[in-house]
Structure formats: C-alpha cells, structure tokens
DSSP file (Angstrom, degrees, kcal/mol; ACC not computed):
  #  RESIDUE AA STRUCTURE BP1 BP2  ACC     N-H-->O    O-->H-N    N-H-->O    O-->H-N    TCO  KAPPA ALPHA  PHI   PSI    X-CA   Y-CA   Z-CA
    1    1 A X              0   0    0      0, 0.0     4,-0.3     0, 0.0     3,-0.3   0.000 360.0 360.0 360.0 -51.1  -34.2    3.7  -42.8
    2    2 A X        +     0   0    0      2,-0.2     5,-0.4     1,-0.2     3,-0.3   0.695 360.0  50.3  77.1 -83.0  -38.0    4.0  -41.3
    3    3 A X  S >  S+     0   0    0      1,-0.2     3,-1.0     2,-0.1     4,-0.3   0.837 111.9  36.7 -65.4 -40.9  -38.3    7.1  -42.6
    4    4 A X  T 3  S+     0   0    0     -3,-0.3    -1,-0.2     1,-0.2    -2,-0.2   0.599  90.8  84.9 -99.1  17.8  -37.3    7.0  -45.9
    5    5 A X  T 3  S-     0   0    0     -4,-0.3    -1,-0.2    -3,-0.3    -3,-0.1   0.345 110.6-111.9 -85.1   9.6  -38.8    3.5  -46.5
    6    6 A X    <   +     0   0    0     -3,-1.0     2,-0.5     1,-0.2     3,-0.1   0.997  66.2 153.7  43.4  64.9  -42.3    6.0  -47.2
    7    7 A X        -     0   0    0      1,-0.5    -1,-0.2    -5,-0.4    -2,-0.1  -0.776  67.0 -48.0-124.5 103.5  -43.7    4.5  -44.0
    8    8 A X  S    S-     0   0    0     -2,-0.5    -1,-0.5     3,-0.0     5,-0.1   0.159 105.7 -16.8  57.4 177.5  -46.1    7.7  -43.1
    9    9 A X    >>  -     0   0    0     -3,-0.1     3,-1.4     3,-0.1     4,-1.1  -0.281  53.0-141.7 -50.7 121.6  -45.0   11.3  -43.2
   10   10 A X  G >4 S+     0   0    0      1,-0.3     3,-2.3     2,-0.2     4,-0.4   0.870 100.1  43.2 -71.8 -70.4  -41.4   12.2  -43.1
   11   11 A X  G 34 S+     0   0    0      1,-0.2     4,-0.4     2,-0.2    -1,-0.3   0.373 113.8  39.4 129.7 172.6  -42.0   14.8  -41.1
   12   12 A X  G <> S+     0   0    0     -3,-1.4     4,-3.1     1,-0.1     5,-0.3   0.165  99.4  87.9-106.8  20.0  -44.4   13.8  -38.4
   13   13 A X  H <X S+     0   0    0     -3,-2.3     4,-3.0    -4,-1.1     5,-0.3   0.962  84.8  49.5 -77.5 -27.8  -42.4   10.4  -38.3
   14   14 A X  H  > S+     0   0    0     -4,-0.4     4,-3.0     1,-0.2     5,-0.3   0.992 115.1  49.0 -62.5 -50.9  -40.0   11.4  -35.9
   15   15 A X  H  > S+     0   0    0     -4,-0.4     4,-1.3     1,-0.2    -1,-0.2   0.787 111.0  39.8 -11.7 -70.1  -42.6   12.7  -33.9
   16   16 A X  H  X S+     0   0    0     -4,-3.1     4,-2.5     2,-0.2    -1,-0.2   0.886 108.4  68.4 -86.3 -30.6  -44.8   10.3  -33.6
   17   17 A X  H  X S+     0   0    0     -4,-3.0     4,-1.6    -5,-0.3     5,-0.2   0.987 108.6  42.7 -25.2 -71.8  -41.5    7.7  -33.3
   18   18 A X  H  X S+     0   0    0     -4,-3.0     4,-1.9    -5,-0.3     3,-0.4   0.938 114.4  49.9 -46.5 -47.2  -40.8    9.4  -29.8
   19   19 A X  H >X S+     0   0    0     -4,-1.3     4,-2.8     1,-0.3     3,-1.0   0.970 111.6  47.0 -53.1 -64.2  -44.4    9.5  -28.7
   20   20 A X  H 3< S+     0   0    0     -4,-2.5    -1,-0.3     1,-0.3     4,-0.3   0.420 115.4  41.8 -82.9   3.4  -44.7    6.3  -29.4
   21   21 A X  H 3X S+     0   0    0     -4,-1.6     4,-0.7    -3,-0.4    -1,-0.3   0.530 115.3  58.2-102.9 -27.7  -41.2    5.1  -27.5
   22   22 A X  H <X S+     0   0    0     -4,-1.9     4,-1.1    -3,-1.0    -2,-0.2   0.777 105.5  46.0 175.9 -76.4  -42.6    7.7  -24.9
   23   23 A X  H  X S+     0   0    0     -4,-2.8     4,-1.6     2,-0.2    -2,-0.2   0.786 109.8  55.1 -69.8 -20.4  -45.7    5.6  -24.6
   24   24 A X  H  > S+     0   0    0     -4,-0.3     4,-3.2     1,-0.2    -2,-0.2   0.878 104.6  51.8 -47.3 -55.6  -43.7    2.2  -24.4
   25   25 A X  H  < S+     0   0    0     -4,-0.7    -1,-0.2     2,-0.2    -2,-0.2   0.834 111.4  45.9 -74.1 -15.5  -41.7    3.3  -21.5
   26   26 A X  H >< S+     0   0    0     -4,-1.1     3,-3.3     2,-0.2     4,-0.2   0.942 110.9  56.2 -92.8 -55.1  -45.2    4.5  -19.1
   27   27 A X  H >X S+     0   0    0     -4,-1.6     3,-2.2     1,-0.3     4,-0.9   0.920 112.5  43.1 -61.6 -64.1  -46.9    1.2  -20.1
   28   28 A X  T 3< S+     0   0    0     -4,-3.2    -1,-0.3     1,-0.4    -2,-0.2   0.403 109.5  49.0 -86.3  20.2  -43.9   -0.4  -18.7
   29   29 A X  T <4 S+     0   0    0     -3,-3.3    -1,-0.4    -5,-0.1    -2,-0.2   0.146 112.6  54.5-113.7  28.4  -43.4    1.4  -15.7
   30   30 A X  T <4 S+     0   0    0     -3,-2.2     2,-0.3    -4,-0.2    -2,-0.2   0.722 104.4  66.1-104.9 -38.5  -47.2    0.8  -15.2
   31   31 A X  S  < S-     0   0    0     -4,-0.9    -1,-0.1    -5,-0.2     0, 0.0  -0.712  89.7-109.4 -95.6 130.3  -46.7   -3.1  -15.5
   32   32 A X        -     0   0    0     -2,-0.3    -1,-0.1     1,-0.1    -2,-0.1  -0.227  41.0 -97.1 -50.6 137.2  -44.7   -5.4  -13.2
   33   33 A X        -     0   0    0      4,-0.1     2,-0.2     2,-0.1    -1,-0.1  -0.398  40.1-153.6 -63.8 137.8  -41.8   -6.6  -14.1
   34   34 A X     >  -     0   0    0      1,-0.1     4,-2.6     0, 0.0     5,-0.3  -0.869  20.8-137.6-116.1-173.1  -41.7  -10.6  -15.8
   35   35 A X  H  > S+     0   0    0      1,-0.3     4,-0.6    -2,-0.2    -1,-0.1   0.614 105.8  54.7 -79.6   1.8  -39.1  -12.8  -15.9
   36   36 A X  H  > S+     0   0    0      2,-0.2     4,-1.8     3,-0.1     5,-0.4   0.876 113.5  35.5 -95.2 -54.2  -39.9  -13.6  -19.2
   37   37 A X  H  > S+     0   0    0      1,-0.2     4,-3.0     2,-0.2     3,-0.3   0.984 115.0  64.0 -69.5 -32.0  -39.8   -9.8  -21.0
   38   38 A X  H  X S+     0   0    0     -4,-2.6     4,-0.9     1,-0.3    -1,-0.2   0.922 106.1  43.6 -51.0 -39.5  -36.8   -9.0  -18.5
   39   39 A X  H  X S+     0   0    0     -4,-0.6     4,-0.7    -5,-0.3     3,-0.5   0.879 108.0  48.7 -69.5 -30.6  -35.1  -11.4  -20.0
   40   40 A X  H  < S+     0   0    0     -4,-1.8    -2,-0.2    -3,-0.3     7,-0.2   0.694 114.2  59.3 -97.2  -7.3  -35.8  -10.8  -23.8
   41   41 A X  H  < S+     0   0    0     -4,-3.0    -1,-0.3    -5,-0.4    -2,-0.2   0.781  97.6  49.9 -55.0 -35.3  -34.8   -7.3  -22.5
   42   42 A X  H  < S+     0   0    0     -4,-0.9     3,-0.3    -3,-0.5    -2,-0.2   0.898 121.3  43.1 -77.5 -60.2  -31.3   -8.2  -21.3
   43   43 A X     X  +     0   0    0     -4,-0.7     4,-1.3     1,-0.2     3,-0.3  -0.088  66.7 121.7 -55.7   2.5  -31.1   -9.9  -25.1
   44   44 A X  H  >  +     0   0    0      2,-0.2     4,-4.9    -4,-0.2    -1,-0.2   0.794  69.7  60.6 -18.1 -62.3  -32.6   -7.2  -26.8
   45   45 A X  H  4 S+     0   0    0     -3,-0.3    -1,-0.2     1,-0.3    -2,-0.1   0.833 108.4  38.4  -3.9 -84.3  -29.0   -7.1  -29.0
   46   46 A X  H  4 S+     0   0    0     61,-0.3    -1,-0.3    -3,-0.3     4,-0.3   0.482 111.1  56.7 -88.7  -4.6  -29.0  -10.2  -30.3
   47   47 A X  H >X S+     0   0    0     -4,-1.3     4,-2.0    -7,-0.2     3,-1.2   0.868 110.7  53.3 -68.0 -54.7  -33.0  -10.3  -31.0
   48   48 A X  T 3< S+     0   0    0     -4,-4.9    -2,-0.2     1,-0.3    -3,-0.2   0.705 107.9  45.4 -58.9  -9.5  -32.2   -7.1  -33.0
   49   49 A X  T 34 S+     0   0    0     -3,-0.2    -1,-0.3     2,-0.2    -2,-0.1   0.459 110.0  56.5-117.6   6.4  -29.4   -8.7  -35.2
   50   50 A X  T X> S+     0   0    0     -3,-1.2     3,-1.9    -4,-0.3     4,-0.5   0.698  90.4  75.1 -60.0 -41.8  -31.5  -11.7  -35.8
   51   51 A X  H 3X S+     0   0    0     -4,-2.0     4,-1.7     1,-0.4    -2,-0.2   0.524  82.0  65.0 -67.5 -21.0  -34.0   -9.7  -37.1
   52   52 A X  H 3> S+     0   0    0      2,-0.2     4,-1.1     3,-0.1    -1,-0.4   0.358  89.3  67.9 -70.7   8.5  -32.2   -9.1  -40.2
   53   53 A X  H <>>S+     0   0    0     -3,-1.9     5,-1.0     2,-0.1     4,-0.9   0.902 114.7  28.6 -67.5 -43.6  -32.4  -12.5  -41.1
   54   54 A X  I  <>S+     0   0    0     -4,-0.5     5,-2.8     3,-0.2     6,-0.2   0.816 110.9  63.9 -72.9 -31.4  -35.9  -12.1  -41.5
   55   55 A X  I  <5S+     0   0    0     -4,-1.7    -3,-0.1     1,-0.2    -1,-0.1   0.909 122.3  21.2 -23.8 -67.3  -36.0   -8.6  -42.4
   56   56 A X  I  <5S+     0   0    0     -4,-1.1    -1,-0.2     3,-0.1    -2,-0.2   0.663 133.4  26.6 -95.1  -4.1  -34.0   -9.6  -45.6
   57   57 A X  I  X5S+     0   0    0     -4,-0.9     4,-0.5    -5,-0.1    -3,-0.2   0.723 123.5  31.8-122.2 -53.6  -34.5  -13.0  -46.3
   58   58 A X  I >><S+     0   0    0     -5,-1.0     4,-1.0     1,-0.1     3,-0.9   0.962 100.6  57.4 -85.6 -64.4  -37.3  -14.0  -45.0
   59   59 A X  H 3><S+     0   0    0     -5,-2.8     4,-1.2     1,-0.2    -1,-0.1   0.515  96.5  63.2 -47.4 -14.2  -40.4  -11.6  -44.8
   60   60 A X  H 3> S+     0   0    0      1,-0.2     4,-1.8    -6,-0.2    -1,-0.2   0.717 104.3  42.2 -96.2 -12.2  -40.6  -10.7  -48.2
   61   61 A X  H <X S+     0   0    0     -3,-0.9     4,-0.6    -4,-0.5    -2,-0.2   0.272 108.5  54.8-104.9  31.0  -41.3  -13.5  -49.4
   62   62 A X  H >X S+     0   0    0     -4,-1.0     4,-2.5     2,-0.1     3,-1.0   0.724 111.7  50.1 -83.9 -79.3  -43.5  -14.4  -46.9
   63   63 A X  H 3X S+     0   0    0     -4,-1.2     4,-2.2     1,-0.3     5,-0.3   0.857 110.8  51.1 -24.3 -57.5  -45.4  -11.1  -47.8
   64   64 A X  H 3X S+     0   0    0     -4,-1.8     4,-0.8     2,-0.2    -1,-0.3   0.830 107.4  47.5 -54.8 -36.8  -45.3  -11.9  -51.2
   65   65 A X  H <X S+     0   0    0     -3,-1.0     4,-3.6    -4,-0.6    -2,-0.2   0.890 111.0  55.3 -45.1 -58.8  -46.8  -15.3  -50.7
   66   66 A X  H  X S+     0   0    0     -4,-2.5     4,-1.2     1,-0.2    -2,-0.2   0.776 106.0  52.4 -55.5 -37.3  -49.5  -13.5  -48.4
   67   67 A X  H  < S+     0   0    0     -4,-2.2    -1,-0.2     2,-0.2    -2,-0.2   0.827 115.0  42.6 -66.2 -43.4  -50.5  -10.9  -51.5
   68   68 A X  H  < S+     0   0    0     -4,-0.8    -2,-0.2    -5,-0.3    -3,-0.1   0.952 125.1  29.1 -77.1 -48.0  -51.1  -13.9  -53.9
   69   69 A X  H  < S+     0   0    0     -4,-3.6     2,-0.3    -5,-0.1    -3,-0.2   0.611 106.9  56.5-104.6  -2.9  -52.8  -16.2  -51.9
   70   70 A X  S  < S-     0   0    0     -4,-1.2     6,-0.0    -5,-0.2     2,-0.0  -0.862  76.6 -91.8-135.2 162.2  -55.0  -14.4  -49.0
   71   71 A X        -     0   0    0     -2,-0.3     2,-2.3     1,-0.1     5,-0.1  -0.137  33.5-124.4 -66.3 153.3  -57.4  -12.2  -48.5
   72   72 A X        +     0   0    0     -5,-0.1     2,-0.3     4,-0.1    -1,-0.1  -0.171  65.4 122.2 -88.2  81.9  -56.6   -8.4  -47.8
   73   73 A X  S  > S-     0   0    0     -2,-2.3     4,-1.6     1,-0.2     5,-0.2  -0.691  76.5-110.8-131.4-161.9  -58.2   -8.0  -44.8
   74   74 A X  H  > S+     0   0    0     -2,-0.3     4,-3.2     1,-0.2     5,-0.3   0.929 111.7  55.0-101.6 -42.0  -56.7   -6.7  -41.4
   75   75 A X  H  > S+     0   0    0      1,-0.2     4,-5.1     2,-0.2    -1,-0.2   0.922 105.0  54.9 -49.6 -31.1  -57.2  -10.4  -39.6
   76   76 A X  H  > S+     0   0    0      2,-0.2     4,-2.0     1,-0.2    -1,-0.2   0.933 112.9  36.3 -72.4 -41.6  -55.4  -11.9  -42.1
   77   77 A X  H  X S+     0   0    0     -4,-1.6     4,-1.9     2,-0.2     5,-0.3   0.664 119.3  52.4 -88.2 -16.0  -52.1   -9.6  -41.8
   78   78 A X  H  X S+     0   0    0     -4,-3.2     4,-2.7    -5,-0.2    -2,-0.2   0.906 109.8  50.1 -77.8 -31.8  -52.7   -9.6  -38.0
   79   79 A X  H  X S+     0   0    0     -4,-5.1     4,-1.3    -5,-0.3    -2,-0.2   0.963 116.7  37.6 -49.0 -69.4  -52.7  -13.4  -38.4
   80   80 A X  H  X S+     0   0    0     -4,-2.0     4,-1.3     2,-0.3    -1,-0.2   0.732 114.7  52.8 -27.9 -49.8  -49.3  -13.6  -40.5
   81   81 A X  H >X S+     0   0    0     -4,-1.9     4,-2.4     2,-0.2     3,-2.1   0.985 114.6  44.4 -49.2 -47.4  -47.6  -10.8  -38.4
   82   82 A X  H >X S+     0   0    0     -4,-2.7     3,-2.5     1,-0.3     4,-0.7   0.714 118.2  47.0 -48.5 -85.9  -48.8  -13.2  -35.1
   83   83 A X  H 3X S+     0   0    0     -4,-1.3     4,-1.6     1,-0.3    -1,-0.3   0.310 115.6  44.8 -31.5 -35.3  -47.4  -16.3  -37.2
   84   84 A X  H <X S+     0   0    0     -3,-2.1     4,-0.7    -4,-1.3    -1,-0.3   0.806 108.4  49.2-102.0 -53.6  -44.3  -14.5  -38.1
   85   85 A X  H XX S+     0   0    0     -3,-2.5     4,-1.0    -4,-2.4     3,-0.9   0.933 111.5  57.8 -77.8 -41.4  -43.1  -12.9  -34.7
   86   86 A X  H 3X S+     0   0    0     -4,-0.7     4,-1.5    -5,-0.3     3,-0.3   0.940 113.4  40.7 -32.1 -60.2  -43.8  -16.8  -33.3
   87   87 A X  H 3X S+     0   0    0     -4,-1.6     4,-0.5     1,-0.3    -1,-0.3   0.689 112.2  50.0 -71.4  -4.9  -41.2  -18.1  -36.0
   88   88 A X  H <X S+     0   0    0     -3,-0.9     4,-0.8    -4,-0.7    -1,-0.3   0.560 114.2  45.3-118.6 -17.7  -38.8  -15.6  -35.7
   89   89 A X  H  X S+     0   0    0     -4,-1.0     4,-1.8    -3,-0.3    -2,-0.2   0.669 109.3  56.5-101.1 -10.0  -38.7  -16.1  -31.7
   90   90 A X  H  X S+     0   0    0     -4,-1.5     4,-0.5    -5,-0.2    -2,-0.2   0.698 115.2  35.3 -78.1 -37.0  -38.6  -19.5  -32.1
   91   91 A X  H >X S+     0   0    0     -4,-0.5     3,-0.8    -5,-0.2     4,-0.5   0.922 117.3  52.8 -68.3 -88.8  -35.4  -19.3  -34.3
   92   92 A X  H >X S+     0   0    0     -4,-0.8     3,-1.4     1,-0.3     4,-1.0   0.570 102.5  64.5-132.8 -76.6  -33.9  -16.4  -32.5
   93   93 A X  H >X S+     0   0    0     -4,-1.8     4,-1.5     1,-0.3     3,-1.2   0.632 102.1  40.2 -54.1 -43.2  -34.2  -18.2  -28.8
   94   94 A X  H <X S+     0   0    0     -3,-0.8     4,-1.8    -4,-0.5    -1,-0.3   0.910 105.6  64.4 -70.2 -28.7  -32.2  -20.8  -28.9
   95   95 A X  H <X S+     0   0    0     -3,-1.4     4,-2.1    -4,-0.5    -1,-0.2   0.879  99.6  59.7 -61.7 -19.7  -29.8  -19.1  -30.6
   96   96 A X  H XX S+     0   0    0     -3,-1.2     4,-4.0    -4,-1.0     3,-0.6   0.972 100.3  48.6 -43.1 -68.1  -29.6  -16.9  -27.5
   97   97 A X  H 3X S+     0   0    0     -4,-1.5     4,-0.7     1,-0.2     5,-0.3   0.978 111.8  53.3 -69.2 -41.4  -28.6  -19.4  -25.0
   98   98 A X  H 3X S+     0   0    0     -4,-1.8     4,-2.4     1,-0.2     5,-0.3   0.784 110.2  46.6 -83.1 -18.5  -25.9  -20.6  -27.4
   99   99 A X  H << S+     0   0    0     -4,-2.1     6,-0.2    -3,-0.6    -1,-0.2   0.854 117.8  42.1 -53.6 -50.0  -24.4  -16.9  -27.9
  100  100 A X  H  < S+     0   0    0     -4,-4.0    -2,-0.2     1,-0.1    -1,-0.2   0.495 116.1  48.4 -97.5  26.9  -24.4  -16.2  -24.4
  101  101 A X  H  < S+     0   0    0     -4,-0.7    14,-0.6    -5,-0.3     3,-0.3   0.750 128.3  21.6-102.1 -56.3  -23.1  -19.7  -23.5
  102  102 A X  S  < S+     0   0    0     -4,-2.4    14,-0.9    -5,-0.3    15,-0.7   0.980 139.4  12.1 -86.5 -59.8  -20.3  -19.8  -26.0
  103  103 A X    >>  +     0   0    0     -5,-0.3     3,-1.9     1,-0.2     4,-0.6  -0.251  65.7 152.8-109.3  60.1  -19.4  -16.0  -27.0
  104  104 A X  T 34  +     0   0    0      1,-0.3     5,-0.4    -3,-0.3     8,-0.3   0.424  67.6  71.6 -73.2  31.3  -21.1  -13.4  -24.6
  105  105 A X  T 34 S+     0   0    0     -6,-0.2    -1,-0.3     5,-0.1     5,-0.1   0.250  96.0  50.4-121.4  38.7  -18.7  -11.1  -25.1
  106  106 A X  T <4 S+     0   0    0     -3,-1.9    -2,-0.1    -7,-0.2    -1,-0.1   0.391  98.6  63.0-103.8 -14.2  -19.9  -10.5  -28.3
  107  107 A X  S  < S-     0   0    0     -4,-0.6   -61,-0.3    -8,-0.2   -62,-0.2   0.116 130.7 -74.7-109.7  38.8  -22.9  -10.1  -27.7
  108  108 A X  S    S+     0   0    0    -63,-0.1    -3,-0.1    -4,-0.1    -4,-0.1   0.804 114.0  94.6  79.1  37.7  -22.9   -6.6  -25.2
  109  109 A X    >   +     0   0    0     -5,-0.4     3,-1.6    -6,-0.2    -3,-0.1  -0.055  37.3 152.3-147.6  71.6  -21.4   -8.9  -22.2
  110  110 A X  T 3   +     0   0    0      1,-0.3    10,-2.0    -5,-0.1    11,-0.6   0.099  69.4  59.2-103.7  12.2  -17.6   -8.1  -22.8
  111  111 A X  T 3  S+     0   0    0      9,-0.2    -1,-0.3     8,-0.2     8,-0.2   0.636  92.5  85.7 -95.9 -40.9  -16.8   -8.9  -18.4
  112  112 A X  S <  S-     0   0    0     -3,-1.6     2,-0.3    -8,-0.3    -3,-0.1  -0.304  77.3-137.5 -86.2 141.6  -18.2  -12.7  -18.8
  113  113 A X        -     0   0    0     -2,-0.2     2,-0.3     5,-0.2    -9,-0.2  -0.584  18.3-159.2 -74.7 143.4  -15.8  -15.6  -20.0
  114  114 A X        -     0   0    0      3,-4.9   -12,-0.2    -2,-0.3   -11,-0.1  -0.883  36.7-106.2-132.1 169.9  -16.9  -18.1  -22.6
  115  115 A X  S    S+     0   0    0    -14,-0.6    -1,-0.1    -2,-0.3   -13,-0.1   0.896 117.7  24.3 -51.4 -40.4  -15.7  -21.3  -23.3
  116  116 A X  S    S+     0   0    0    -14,-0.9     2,-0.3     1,-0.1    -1,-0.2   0.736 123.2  45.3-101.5  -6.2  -14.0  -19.9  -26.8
  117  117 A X  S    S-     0   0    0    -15,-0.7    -3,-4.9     0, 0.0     2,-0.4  -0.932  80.2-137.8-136.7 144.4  -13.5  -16.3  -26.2
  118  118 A X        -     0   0    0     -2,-0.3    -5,-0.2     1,-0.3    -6,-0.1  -0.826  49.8 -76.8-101.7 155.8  -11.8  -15.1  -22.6
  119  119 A X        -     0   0    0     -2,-0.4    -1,-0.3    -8,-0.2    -8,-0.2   0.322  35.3-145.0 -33.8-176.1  -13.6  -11.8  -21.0
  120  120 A X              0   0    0    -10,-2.0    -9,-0.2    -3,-0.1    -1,-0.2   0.398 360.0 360.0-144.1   5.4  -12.4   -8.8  -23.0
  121  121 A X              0   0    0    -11,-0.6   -10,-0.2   -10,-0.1    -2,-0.1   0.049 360.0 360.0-117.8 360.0  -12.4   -6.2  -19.4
C-alpha cells in the first residue's frame, strides 16, 4: 500500500524499506532491553490493528485541520506527528489490557484462557 500511495520512488522503496528495518533491528540489539518497549513489542498486533482507526478515521482530518490552520514548517508537523502518536497510544493502551484480559486468543495468544473465550490449543 506504501508503495503505491507515491510515497518516494517505487523502485528504490523496497530498498530503502529493508535498510531501514535493517537499521531498526542493530539499534535494538545495541540498546538494552525495557520493560516498557518489550511490552508494546509483545502487543505489537493489536497496536497495528488500532492503527487503522486512525489511519482512516482520524488522521486526515487532523491533517486537514493542520493545512488550514498552521504554519508549514517542519516543527509544526513534528509537533502534530508527536501530538498524534501520544493520542493514539493513549487510546490504543488501555484497550490492550482489556483484549488481553478478556479475549487473548484473539489477539496472537491462542494457549491463554479468557474469561469469554476458552484457549483455542
């Protein structure tokens, strides 16, 4: 989707996609693990299928709002991203603990038992 969404050169996007997934994984075998990204790692899942709520619903008009009313300058869209990943982790965590309190085995932990759903292995 990425690719054809004309976000840079079709391509050298795959390219530079790897590289830059490449360079993810060395920074984090560089850095100790904490308990905090270990976790949102273990949840990784359900952050990603949250993220179409904002994806479709939310961010564009936020974006749109941001075009009309601020300046275009690169603090301003670093401000708005910052503002944006804040709200969106702020939704998104508690809706964690309540997935993997009530259904984790829907959410890529199909061994655990939940109150509504029984393990599924």
């Amino acid at each position: 989707m990425i690719i054809f969404a004309s976000h840079g050169h079709f391509l050298w996007f795959p390219f530079t996609a790897v590289v830059g997934s490449l360079g993810i994984l060395f920074l984090s075998k560089l850095t100790p693990p904490q308990k905090t990204l270990v976790w949102m790692g273990q949840n990784t899942l359900i952050l990603m299928c949250l993220n179409g709520i904002f994806y479709h619903y939310i961010n564009p008009r936020v974006a749109q709002w941001a075009v009309e009313n601020l300046p275009p300058s690169a603090p301003v869209v670093f401000g708005v991203g910052l503002v944006m990943t804040v709200a969106s982790l702020a939704f998104c965590i508690p809706l964690i603990f309540f997935f993997n309190k009530y259904i984790p085995q829907l959410v890529g932990k199909p061994k655990r038992n939940g109150p509504w759903l029984k393990n599924f292995m």
